[in-house]
DOGU-822457 format. One record per residue: y, x, z of N, C-alpha, C, O, CB in turn; residue in one letter. Coordinates in steps of 0.001 Angstrom, whole numbers, padded with zeros to 6 digits, always signed. Glycine has a CB too. Example, Ala and Ser with C-alpha at 12.3 -4.5 7.8 and 13.67 -1.06 7.14 Angstrom:
-005690+013190+007800-004500+012300+007800-003300+013200+007800-003319+014236+008465-004473+011308+009046A;-002250+012850+007080-001060+013670+007140+000030+012900+007870+001138+013409+008039-000598+014084+005725S;
//
This chain:
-011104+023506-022897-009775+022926-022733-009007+023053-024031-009177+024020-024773-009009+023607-021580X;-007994+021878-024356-007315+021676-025750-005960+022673-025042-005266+021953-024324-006937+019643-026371X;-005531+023914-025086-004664+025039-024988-003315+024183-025843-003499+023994-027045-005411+026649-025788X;-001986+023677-025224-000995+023598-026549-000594+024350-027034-000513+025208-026156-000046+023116-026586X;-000115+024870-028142+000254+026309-028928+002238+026457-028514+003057+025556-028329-000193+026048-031231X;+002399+027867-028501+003967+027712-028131+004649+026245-028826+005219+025375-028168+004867+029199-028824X;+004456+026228-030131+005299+025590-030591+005386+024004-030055+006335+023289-029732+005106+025798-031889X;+003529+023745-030135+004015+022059-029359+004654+022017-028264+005204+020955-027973+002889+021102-028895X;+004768+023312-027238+005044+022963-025677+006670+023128-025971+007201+022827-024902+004231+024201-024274X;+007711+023472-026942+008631+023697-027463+009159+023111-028730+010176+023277-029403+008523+024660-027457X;+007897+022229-028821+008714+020969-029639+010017+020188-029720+010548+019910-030795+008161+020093-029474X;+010493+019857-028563+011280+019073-028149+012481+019896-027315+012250+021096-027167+010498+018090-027439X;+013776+019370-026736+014175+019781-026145+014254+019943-025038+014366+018861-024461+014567+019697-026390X;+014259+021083-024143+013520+021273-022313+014559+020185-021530+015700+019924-021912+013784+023415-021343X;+014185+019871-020872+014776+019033-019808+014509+019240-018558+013300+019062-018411+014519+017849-019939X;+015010+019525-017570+015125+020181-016406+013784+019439-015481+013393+020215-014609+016772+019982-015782X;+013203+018424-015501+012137+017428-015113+011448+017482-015658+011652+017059-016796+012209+016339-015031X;+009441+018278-015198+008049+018087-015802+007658+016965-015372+007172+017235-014273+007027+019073-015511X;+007553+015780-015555+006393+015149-014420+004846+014967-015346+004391+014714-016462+007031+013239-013719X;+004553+015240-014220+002637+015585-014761+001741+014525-014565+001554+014381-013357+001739+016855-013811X;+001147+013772-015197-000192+012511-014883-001485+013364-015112-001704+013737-016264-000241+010919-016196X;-002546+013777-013910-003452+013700-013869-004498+012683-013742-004635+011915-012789-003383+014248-013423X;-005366+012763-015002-006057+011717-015132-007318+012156-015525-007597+012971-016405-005494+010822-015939X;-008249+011362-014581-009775+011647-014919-010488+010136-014733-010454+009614-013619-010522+012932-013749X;-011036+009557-015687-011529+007972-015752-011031+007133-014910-011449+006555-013907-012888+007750-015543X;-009884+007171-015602-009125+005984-015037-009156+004728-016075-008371+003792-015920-007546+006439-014732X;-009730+004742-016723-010006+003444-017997-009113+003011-018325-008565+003868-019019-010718+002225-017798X;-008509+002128-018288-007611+001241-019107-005933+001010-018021-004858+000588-018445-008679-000509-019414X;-006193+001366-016885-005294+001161-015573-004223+002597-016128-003047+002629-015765-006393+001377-013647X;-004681+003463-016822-003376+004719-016837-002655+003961-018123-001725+004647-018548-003972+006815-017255X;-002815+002909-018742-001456+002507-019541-000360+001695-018307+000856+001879-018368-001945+001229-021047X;-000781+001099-017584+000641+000772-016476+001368+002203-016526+002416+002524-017087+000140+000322-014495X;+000454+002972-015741+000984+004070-015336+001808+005402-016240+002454+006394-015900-000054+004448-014733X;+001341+004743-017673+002260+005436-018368+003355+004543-019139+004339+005088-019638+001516+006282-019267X;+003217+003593-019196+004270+002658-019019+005688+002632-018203+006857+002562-018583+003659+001787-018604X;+005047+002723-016862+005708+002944-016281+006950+004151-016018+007949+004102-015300+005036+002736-015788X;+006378+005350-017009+007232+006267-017138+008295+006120-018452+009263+006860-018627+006430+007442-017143X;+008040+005403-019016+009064+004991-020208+010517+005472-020331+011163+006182-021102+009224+003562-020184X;+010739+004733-019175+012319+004934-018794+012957+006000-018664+014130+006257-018935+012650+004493-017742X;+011829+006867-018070+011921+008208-017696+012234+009229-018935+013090+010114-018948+010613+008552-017004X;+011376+008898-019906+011314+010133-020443+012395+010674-021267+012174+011824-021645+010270+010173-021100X;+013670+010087-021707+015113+010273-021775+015626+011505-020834+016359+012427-021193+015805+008901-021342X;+015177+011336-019802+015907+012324-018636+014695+013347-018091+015063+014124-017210+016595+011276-017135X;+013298+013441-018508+012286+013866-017700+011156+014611-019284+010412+014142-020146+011579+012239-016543X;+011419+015299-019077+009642+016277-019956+008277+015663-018998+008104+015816-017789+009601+018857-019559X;+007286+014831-020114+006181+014086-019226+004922+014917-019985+004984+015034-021209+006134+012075-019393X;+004131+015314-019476+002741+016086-019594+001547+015136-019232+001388+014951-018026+002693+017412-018550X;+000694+014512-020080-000365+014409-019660-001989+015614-019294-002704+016231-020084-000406+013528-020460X;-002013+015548-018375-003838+016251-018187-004913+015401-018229-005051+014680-017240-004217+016949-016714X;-005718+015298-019126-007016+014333-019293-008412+015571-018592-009132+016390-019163-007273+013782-021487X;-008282+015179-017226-009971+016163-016810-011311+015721-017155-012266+015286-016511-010296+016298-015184X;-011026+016028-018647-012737+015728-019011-012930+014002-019257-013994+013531-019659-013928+016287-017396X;-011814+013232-018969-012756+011961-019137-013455+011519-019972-013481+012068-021074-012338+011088-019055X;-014422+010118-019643-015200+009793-021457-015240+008564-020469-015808+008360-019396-017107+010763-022471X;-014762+008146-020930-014040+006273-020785-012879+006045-022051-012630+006746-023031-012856+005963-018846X;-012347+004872-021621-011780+004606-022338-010163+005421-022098-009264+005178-022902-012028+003260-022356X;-009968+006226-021116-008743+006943-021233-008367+007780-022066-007178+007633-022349-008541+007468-020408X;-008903+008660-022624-009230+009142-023694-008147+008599-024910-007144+009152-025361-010683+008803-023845X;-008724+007390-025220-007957+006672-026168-006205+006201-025826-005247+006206-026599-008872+005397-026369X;-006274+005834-024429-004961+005451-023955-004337+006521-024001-003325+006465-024700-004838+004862-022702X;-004643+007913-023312-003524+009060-023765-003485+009421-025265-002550+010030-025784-003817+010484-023002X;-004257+009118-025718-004014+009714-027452-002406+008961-028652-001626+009277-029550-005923+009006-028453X;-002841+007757-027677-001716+006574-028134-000420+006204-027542+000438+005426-027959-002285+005369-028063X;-000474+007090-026245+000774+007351-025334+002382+008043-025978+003504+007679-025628+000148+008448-024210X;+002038+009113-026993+002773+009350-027535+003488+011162-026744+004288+011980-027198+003486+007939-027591X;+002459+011095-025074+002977+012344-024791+002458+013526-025112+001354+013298-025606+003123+012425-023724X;+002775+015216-025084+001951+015870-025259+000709+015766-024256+000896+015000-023311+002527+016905-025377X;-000259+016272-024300-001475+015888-023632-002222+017454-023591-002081+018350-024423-002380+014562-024552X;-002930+017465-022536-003323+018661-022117-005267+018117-022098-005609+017006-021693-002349+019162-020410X;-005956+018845-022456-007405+017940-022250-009011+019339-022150-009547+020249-022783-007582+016560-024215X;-009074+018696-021095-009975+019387-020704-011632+018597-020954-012167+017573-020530-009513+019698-019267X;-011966+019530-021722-013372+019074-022284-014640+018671-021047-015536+017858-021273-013946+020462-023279X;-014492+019361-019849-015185+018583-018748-014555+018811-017349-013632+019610-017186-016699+018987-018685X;-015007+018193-016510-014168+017584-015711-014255+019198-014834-015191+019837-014353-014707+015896-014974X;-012831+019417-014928-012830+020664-013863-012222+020400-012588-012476+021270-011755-012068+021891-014390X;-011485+019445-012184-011040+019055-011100-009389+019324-010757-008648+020158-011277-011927+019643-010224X;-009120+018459-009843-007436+018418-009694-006569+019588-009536-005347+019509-009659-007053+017681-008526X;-007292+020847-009220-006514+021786-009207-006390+022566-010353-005532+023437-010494-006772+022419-008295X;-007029+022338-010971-007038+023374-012403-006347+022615-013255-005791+023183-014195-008565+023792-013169X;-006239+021224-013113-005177+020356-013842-003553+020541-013384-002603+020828-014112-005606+018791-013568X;-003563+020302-012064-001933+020927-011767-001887+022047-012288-000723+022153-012675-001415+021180-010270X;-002481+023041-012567-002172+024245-012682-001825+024419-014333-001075+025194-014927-003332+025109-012067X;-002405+023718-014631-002520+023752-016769-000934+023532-016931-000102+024139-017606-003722+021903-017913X;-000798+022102-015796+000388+021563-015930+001671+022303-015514+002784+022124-016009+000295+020469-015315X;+001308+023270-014406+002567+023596-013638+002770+025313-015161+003876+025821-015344+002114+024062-011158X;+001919+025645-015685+002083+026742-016601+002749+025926-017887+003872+026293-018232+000558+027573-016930X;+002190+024963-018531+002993+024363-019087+004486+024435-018967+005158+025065-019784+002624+023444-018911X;+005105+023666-017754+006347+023598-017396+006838+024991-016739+007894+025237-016156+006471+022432-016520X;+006222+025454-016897+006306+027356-016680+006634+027774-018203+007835+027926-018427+004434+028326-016076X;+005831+027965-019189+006803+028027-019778+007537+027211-021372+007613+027499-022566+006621+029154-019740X;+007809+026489-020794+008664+025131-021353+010122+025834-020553+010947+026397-021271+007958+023106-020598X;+010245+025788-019742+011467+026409-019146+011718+024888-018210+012892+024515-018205+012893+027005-020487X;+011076+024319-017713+011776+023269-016893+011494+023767-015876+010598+024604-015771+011466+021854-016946X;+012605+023114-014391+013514+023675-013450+012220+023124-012034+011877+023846-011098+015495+022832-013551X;+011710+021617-012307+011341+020719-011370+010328+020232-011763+010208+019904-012944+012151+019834-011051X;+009265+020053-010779+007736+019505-011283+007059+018618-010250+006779+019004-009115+006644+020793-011553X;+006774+017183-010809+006803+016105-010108+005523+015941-010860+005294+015984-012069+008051+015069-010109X;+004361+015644-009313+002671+014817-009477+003159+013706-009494+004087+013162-008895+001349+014884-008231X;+002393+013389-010298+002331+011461-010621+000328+011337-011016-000374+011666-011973+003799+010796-012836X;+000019+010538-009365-001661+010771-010291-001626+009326-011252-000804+008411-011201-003546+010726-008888X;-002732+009466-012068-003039+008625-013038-003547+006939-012884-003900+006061-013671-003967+009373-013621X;-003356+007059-011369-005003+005370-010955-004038+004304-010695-004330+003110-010633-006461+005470-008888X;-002795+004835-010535-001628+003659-010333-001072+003220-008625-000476+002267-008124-002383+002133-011059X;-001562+004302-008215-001264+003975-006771+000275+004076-006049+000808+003575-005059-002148+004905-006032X;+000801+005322-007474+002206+005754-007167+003045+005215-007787+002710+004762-008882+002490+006949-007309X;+004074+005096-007458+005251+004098-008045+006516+004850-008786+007639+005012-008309+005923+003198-006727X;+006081+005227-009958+006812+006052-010783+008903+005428-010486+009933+006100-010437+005939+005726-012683X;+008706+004204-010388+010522+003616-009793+010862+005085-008869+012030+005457-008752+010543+001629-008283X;+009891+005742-008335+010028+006057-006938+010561+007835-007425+010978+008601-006557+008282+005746-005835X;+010487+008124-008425+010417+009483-008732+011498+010154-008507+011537+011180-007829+010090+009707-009910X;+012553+009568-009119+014407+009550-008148+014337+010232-007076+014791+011366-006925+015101+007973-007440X;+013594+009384-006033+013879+009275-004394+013097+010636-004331+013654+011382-003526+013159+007719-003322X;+011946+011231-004935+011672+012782-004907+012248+013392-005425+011823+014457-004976+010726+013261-005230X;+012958+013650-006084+013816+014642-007074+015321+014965-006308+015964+016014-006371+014119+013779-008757X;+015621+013857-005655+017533+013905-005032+017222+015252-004289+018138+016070-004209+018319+012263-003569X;+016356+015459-003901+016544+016931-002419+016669+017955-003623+017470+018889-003666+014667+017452-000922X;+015588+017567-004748+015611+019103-005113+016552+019129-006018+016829+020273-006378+014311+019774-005674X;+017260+018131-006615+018294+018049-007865+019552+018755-007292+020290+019527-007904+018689+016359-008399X;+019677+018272-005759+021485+018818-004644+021172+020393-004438+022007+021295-004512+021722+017857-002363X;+019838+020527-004173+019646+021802-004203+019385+022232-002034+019555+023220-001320+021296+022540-005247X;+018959+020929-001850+018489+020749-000494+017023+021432-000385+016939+022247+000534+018465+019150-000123X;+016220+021301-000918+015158+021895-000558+014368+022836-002018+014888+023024-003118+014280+020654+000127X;+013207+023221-001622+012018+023594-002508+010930+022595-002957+010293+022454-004000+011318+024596-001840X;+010964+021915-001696+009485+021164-002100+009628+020122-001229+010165+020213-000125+007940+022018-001841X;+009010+018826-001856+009185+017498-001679+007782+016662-001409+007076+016215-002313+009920+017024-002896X;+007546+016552-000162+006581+015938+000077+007042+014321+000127+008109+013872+000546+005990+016556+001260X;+005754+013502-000503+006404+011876-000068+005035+011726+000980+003972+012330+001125+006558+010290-001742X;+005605+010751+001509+005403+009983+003077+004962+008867+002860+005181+008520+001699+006643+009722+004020X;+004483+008207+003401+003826+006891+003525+004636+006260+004670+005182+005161+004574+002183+006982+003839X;+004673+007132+005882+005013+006649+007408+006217+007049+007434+006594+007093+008605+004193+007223+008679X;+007334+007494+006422+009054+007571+007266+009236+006334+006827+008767+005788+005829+010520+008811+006735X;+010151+005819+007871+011214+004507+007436+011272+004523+005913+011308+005624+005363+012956+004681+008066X;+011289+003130+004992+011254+003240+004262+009874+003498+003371+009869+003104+002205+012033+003732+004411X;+008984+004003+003790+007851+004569+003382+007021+003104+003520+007464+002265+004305+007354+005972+004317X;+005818+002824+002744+004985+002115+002859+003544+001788+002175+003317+002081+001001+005596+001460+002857X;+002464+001067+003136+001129+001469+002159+000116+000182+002211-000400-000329+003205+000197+003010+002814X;+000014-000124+001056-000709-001419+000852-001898-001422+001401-002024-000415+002097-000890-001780-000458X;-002586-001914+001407-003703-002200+001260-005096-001062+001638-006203-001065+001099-003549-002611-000001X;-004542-000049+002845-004669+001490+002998-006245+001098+003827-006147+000357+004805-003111+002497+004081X;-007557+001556+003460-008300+000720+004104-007974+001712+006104-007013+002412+006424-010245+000698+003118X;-009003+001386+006821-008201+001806+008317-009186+002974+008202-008998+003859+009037-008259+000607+010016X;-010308+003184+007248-010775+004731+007642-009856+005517+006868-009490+006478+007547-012417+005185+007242X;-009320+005506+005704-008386+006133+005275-007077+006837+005896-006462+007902+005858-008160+005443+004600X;-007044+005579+006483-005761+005975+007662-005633+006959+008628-004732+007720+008981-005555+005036+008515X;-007281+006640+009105-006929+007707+010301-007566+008998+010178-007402+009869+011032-007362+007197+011707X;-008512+009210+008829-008311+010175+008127-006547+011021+007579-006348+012080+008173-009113+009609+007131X;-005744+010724+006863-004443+011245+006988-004018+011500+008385-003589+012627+008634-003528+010375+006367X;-004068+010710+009237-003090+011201+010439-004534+012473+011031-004200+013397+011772-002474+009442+011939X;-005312+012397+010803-005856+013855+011904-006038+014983+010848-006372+016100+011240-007687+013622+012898X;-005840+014749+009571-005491+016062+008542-003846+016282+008752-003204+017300+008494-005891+015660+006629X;-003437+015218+009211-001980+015503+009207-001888+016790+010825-001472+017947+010766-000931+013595+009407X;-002269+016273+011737-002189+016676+012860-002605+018376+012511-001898+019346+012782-003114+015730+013863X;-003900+018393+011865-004452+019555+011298-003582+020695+010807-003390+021857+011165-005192+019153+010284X;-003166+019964+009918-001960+020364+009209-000964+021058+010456-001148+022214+010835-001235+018928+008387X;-000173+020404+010874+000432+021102+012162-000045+022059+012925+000542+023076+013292+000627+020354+013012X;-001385+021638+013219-001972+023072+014363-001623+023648+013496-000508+024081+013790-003603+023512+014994X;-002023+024092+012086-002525+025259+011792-001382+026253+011191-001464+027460+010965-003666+025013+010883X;-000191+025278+010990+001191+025853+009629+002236+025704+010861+003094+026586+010850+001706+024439+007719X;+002336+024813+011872+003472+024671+012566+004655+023674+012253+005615+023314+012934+003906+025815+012565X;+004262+023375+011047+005403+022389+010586+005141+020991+010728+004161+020806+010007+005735+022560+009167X;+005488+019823+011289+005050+019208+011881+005616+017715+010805+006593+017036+011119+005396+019587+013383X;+004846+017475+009673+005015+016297+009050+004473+015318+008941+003326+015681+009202+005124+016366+008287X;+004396+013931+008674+004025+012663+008636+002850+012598+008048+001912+012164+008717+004882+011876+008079X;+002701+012871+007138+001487+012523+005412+000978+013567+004828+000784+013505+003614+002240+011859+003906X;+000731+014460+005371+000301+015772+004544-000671+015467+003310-000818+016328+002443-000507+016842+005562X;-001336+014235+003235-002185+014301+002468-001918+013206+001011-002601+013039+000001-003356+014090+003353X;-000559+012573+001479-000040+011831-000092+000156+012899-001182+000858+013877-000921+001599+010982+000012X;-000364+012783-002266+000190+013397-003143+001198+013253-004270+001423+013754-005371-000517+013672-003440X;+001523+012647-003740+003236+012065-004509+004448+012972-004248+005305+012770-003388+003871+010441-003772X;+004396+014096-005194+005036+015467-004264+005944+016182-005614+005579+016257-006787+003442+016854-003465X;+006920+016547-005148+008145+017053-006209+008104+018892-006148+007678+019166-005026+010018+016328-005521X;+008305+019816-006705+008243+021333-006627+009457+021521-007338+009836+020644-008114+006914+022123-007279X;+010249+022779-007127+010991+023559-007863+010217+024681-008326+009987+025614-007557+012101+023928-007193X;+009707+024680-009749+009248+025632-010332+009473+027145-010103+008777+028110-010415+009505+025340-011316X;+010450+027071-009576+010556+029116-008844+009527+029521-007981+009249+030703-007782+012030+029567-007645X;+008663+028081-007198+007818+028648-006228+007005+029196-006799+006489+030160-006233+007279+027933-005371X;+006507+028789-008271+005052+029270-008941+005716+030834-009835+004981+031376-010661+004227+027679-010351X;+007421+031534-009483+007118+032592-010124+007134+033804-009032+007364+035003-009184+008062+032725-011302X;+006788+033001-007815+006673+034131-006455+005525+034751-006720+004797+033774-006900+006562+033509-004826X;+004710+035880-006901+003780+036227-006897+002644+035860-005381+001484+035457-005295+004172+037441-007285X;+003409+036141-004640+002586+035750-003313+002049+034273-003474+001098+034054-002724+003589+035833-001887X;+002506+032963-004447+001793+031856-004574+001139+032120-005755+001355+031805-006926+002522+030642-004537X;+000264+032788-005176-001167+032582-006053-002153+031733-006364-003277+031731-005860-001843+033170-005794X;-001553+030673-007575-001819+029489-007590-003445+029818-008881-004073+028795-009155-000198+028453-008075X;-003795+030733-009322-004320+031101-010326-005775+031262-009449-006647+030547-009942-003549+032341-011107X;-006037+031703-008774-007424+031904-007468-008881+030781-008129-008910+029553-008207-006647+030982-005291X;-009581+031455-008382-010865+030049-009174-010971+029267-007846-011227+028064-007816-012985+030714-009843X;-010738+030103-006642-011033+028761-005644-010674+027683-005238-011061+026907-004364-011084+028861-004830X;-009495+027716-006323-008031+026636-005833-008211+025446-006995-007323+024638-007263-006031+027605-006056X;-009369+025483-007558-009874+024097-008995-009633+023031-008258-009026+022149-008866-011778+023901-009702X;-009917+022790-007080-010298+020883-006888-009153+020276-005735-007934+020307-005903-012346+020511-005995X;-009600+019924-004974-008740+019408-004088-007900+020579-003257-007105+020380-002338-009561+018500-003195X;-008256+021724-003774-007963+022889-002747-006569+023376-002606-006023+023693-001549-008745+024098-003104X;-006039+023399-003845-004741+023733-004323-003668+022897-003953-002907+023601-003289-004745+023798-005635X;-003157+021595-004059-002481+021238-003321-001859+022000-001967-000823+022612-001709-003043+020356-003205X;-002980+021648-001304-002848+022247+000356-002684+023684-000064-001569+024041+000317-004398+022000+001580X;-003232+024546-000607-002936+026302-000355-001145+026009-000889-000143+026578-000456-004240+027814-001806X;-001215+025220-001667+000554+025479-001503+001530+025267-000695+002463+026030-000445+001175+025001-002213X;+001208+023636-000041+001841+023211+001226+001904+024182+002147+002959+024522+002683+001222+022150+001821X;+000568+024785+002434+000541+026380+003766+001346+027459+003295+002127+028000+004077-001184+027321+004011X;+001222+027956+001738+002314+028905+001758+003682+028523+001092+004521+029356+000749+001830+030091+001128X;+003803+027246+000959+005238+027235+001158+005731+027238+002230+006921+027554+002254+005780+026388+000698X;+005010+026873+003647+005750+026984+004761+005762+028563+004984+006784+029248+004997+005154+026104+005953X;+004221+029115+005188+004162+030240+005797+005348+031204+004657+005823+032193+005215+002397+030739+005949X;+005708+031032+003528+006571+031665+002859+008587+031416+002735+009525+031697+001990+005827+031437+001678X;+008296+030716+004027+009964+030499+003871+010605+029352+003153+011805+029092+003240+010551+031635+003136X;+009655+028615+002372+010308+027501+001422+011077+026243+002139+010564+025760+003149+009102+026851+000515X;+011908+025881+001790+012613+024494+002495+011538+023039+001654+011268+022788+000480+014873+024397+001883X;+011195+022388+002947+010538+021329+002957+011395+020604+003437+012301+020732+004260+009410+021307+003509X;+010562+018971+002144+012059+017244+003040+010566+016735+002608+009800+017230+001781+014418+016136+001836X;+010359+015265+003670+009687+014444+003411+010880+013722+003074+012052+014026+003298+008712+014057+004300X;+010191+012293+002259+010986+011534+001510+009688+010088+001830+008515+010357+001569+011366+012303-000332X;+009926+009073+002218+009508+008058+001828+008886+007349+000779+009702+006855+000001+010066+007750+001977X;+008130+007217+000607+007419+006890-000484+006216+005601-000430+005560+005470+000604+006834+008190-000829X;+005996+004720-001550+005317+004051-001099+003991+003949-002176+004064+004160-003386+006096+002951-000739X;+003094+003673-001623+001296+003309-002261+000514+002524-002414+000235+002030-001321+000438+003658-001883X;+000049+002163-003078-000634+001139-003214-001827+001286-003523-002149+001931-004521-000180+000448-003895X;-002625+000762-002787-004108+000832-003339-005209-000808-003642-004736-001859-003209-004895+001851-002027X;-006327-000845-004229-006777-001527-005023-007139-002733-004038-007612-002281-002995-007786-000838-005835X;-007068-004024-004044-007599-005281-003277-008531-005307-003614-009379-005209-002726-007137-006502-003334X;-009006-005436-004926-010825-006129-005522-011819-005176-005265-012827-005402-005935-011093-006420-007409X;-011907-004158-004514-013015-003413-004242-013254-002264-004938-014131-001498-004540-014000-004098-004348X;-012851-002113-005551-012480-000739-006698-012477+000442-005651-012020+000399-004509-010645-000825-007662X;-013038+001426-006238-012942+003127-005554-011473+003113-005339-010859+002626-006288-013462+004673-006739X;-010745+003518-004339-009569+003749-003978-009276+005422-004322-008212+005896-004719-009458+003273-002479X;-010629+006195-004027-010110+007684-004182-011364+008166-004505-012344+007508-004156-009375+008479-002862X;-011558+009623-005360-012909+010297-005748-012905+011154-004901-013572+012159-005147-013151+010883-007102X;-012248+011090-003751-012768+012437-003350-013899+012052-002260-013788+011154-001426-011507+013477-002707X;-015056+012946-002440-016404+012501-001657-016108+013280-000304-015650+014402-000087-018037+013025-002479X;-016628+012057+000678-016862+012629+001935-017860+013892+002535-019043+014206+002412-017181+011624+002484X;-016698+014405+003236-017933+016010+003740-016980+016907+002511-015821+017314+002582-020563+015833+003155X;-017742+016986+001669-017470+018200+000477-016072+018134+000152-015332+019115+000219-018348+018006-001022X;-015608+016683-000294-013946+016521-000728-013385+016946+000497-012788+018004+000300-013313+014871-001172X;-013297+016481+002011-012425+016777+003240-012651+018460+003215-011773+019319+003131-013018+015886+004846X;-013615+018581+003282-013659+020150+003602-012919+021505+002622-012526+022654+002824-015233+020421+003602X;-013043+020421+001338-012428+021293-000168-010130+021069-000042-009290+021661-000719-013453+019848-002338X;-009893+019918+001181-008361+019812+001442-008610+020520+002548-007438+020814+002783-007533+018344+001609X;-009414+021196+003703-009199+021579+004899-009368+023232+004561-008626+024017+005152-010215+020827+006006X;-010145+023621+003807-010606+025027+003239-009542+025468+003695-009367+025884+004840-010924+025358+001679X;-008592+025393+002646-007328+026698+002477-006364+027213+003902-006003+028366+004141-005997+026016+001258X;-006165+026303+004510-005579+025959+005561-006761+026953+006682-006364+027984+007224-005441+024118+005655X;-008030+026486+006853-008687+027503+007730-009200+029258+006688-009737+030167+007322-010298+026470+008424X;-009029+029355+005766-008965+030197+005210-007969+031443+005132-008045+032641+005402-009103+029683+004495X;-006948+030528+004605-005868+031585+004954-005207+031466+006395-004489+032451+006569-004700+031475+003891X;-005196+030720+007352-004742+031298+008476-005406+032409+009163-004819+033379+009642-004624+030408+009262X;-007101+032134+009183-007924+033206+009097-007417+034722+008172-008023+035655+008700-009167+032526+008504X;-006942+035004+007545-006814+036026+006360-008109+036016+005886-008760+036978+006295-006331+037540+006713X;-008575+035424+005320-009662+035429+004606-009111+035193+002857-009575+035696+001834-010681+034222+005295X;-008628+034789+002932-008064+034579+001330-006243+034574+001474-005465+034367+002405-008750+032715+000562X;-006099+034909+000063-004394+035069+000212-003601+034268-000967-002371+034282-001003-003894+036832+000066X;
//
């Protein structure tokens, strides 16, 4: 992994907003998506994570102009939030907003996650697909009913009873990562795992949760919609959740 040294992560001046693009071969589709943050970056500190790719992304973050975080092989989505959320750990920013890299999320939309935590309404900001307002293109129907029975899952197991547990279009107030009890550092938490161990202990830890509406889009021409492989990927978002309710991990 390319480590930034104090000084690049303190280059600039902190701004209360990380938002993070994880990106792993996304080819030529993460210039929308960093495009799309343009506007932003006046009011927002933007971090790229490159996991390992060797495509042509590579080249598109080099020419982006943001700092860039790069991991020499592909270690997976959790060890990338995590590069990212230490980054903005210590950069000194307040708020830390996923934005993945494939273009599915609608950076316009980043606002509508940030208002809870900017008033000082919540901790953590899940976006939704299914509240009013919320909406999803082109979602194929196994996808679908995959989310709603991880969602349901989700409920047995935490009690908190939300829409989308599994969008990741999701806003944090950086204080959660200086609780020691979110032990976001765990080697088991590299891939899809981490997300969810946070969603469970932000509830099981007291944190104020808002869903927020949000909308997605996914690909018409046949294109992979998502990497995460069936069996191994579901089981690597369901882990933490039967893990730690079990006390098996903390």
């Amino acid at each position: 992994m390319k480590s930034l040294s104090q000084e690049e992560i303190q280059s600039s001046p902190v701004k209360d907003v990380l938002i993070a693009v994880v990106v792993y071969n996304e080819g030529l589709r993460v210039r929308k998506v960093i495009s799309g943050l343009r506007w932003l970056a006046d009011t927002c500190d933007v971090v790229l994570v490159d996991d390992g790719s060797n495509d042509e992304t590579r080249d598109c973050l080099s020419s982006s102009g943001f700092p860039t975080i790069r991991h020499e092989r592909n270690r997976g989505v959790g060890a990338s939030l995590r590069d990212a959320i230490d980054y903005g750990l210590k950069r000194g920013n307040r708020f830390f907003v996923i934005l993945a890299g494939n273009g599915k999320m609608d950076p316009n939309q980043i606002p509508r996650l940030l208002e809870p935590l900017l008033n000082g309404e919540c901790d953590y900001v899940q976006g939704s697909r299914y509240l009013p307002g919320g909406e999803t293109t082109n979602l194929p129907l196994f996808r679908h009913v995959m989310i709603k029975a991880f969602t349901v899952i989700a409920w047995l197991l935490t009690g908190y009873k939300g829409t989308d547990v599994t969008c990741g279009f999701r806003a944090y107030s950086l204080s959660l990562f200086k609780n020691p009890a979110m032990n976001i550092r765990q080697d088991w938490l590299n891939r899809y795992e981490l997300e969810f161990y946070i969603h469970y202990k932000a509830i099981r830890l007291g944190y104020r949760i808002r869903e927020v509406p949000v909308s997605m889009s996914y690909p018409r021409d046949g294109r992979p919609y998502s990497k995460i492989k069936p069996f191994r990927g579901w089981w690597s978002m369901v882990k933490p959740w039967v893990l730690l309710s079990l006390n098996l991990r903390r």
